[in-house]
N, C-alpha and C positions, 0 to 999 in steps of 0.2 A: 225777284230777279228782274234785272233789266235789260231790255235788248234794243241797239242802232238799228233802224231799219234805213239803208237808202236809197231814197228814189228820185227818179227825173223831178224836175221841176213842173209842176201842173200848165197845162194849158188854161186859156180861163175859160169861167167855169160852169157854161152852159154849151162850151164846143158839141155834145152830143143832143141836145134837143134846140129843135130848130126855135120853139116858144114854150114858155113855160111859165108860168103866171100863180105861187100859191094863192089857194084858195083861204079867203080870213075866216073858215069855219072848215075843220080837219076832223074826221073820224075820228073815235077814241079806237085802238089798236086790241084786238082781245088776245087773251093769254094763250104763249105757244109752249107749250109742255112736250117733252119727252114721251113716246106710252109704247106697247107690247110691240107697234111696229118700225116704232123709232126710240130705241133707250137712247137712255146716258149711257154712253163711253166715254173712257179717262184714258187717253192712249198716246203715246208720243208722236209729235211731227215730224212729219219726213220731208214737208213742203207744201204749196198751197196752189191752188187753181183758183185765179180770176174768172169770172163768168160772167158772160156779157151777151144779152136780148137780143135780137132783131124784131123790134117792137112791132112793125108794121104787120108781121106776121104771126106773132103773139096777139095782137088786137082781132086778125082775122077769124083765130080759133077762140079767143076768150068771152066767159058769159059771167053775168052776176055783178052785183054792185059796187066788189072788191076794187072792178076795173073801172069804172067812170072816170076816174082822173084820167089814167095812163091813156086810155082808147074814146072815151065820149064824151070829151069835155073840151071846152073853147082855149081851155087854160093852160093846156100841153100840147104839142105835137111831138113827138119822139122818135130817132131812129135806133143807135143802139141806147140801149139803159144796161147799167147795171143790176145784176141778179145780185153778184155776192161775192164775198174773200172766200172761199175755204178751206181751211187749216186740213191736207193730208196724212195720211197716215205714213208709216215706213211700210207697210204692205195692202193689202186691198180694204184694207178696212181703214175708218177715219175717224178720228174725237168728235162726237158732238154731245150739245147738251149737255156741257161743262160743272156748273150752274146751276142754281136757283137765277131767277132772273123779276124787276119788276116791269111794268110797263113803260116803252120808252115815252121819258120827257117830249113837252112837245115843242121845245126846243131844237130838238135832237133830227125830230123826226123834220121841221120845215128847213133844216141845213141841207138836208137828205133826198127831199121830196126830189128834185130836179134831178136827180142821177138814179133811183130808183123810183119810180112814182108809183108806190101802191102803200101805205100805212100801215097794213098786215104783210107784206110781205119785208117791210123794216125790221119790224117785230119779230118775226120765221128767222132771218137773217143773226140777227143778233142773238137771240134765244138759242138758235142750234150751233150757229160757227162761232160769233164773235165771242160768246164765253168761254172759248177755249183757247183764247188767244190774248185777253188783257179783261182786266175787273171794270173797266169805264164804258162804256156803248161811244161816247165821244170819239176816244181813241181808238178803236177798231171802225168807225165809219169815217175820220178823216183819213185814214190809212186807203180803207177801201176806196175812196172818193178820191184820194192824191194818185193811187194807181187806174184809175178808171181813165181818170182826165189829161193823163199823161198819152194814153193811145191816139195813135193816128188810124187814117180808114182811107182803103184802096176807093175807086170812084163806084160807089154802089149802085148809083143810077145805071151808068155804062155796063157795069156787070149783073145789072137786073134786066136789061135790054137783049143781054146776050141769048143767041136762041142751042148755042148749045154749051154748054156750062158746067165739069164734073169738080166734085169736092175738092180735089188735089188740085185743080186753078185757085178757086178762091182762095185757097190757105197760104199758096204761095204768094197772090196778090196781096195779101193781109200782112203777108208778112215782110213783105218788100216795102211796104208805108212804115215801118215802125226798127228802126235802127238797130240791129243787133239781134232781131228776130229771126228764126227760119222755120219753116211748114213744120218740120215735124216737133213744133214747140208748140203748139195748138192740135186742137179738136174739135170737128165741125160736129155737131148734131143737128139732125133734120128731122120733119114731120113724115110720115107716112107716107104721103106723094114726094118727099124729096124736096123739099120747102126748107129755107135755110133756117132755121131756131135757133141755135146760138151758137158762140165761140167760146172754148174754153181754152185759158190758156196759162200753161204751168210753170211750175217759179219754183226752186229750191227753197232749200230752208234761209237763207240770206236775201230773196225774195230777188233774184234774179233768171229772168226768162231760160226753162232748160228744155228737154227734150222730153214730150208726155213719156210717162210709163205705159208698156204695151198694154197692162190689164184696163185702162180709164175708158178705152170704147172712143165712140165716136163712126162716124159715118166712113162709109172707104174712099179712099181714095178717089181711084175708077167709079166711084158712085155716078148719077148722074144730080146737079143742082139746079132750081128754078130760085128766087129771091121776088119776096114780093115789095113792089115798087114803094117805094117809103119817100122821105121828105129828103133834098138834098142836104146836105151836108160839109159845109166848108172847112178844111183844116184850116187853122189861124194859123200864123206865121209865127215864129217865136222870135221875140225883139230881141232878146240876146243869147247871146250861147249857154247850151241848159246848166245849168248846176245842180250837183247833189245833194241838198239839204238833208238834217238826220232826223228823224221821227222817233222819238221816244213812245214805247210802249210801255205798261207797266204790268211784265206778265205775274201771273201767279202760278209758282211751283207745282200747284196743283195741278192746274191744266195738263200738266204733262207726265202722268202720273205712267210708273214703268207700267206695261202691262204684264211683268212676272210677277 
């Protein structure tokens, strides 16, 4: 089966990390498997949620070797990164781990590194979502990568400055940078003290920005938000008016297997 996906035209294609530099020696990626607390599911799409980092605060809580690139290395600084596409369900439950999977090419993995920068978490990515979505890791991370870089971003620095700041500002902010969007087509998640961690933000099945479903969560509104101060961040200008080019995917039947 084949499916048109379309989407804005990319920005180019380090607009989210202020320096990025691979490294000419890459981890090898270790095997991400399904098991008793993450099966395989074969379940139909309902729609997908982009997921997008706030890095600077990911590096604050993050430990272990996995992260050296993303957080303690000369060769990136980053503010949002991308996490991932992933493929929702029609009700609270979601396909993953489609698949048998091998390890990503590393090919694959240095197109990639600059929009997600951890090597196992490439790996996680494709393993659990992108096999449910097309048989190539190619085509599900240029997909993921053409909608990451298409985002625009409210002034983060100014609204990390801000001393008083609740969930339902930022998302309206967020969503006022990005043409066609509105708050309640995102989901802020936060850490524990109220630390902004990411934006999630949902797409129908024609991968157009809709309205979260009540069940996905997310922080409240009236919450209160702190953001920690990150690298700034210039939206590029777009030299011409956008256009919608089509993205061929090349799904497999399977992925979408009825769940009766």
């Amino acid at each position: 089966m084949f499916a048109a996906l379309a989407l804005a035209a990319p920005v180019p294609a380090l607009a989210q990390a202020v320096q990025c530099s691979i490294p000419s020696q890459l981890p090898r990626p270790r095997p991400d498997l399904p098991d008793a607390g993450q099966p395989r599911r074969l379940l139909p799409i309902g729609g997908y949620t982009l997921a997008i980092t706030w890095s600077p605060q990911y590096c604050a809580d993050a430990k272990g070797g996995d992260n050296a690139f993303q957080c303690g290395s000369r060769d990136g600084r980053f503010g949002f990164t991308l996490h991932g596409l992933w493929p929702d369900g029609v009700g609270r439950d979601w396909p993953q781990y489609c698949r048998s999977t091998d390890l990503l090419p590393r090919a694959v993995i240095r197109q990639n590194l600059c929009s997600t920068p951890s090597v196992q978490l490439l790996q996680h990515e494709w393993a659990k979502h992108g096999t449910c979505m097309t048989t190539k890791p190619e085509l599900y991370f240029n997909l993921s990568r053409a909608l990451y870089q298409s985002l625009r971003y409210p002034d983060m620095t100014g609204l990390a400055r801000r001393k008083t700041l609740t969930v339902g500002q930022f998302a309206k902010a967020f969503a006022a940078a990005n043409k066609g969007m509105r708050a309640d087509m995102l989901r802020i998640t936060t850490t524990r003290d109220h630390r902004l961690s990411e934006v999630w933000l949902c797409m129908d099945k024609v991968m157009e920005f809709a309205r979260c479903p009540a069940h996905q969560g997310g922080a409240r509104d009236s919450a209160g938000l702190r953001i920690a101060p990150g690298p700034y961040i210039r939206n590029p200008r777009p030299a011409a008016p956008a256009r919608r080019p089509g993205l061929i995917l090349d799904l497999d039947p399977d992925a979408e297997t009825s769940s009766e």
